[in-house]
Rosetta silent file (secondary structure, phi, psi, omega in degrees, C-alpha in Angstrom):
SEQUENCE: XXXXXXXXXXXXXXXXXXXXXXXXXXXXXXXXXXXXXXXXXXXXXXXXXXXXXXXX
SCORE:     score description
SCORE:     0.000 S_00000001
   1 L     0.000  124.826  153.700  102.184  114.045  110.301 S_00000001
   2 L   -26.757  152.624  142.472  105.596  116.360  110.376 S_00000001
   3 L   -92.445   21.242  159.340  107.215  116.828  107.316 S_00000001
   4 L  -117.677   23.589  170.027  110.274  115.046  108.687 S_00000001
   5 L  -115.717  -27.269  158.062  108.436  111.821  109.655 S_00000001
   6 L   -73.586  -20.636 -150.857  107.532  111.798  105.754 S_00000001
   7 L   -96.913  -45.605  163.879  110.801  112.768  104.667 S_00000001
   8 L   -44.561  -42.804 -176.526  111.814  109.751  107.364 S_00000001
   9 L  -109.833   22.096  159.149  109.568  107.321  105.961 S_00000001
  10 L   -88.485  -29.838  169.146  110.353  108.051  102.617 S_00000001
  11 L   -15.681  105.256  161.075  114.331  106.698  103.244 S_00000001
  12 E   147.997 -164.566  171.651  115.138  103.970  100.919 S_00000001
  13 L   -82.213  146.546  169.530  114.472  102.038   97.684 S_00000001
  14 L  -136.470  122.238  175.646  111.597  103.194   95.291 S_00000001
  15 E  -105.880  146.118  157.557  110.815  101.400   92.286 S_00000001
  16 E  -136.376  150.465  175.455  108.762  102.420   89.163 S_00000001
  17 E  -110.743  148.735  134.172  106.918  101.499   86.120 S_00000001
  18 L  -125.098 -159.940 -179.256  104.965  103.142   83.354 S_00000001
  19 L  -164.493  133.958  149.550  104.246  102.461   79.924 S_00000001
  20 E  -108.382  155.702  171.301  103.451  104.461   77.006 S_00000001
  21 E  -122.625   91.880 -168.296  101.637  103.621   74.522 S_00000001
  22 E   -69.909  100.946  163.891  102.227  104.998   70.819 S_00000001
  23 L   -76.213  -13.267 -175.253   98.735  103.939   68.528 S_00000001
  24 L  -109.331   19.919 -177.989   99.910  105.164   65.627 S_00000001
  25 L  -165.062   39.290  122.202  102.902  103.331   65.332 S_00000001
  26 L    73.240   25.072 -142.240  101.994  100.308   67.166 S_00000001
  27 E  -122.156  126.381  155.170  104.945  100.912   68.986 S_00000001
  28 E   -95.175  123.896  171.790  104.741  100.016   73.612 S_00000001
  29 E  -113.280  141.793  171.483  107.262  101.710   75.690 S_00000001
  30 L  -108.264  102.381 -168.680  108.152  100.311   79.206 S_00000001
  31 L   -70.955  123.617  158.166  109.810  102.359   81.761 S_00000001
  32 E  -119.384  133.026 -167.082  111.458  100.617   84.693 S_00000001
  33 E  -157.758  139.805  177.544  113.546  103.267   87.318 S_00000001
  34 E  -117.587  124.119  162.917  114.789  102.507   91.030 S_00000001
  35 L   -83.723   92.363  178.871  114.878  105.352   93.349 S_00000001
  36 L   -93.852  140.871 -177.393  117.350  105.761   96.212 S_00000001
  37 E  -127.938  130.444 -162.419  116.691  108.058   98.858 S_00000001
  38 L  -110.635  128.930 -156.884  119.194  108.374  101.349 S_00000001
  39 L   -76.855  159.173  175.153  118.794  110.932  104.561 S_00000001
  40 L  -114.899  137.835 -172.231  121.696  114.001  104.078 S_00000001
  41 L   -76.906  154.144 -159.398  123.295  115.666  107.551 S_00000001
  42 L   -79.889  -20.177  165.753  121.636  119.248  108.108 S_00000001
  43 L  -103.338   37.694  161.669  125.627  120.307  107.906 S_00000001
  44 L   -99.857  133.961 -162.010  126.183  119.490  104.566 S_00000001
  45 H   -78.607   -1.291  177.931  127.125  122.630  102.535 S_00000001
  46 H   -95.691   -2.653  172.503  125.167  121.242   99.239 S_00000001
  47 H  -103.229  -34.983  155.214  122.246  121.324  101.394 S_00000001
  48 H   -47.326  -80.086  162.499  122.799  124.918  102.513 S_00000001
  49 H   -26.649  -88.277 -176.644  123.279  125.801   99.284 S_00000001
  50 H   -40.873  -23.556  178.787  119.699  124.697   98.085 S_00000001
  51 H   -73.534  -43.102  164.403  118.207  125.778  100.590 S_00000001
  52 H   -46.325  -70.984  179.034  119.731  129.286  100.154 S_00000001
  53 L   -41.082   89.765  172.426  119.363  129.285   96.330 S_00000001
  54 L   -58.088   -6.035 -155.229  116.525  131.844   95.862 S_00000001
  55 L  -111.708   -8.243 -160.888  116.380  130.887   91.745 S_00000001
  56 L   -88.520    0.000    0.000  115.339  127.037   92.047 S_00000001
């Protein structure tokens, strides 16, 4: 597989869960988070930029 046919079939909503679980304080936490991933044109200057950006 390409790594633009992942980056293709990642396009869209992503949902998540976790949990943590605190024993010493009895305490459950439950994480719910929706991910959108949306494709960006190859002539967008914030994509230039990152791409560029030798520091990330």
């Amino acid at each position: 597989m390409e790594i633009t046919e992942s980056f293709e079939l990642s396009i869209g909503r992503s949902r998540s869960h976790h949990s943590n679980h605190y024993l010493a304080f009895a305490h459950l936490e439950q994480v719910l988070s929706n991910t959108d991933i949306e494709p960006l044109s190859v002539d967008k200057s914030a994509v230039v930029e990152i791409c560029l950006d030798k520091s990330r």
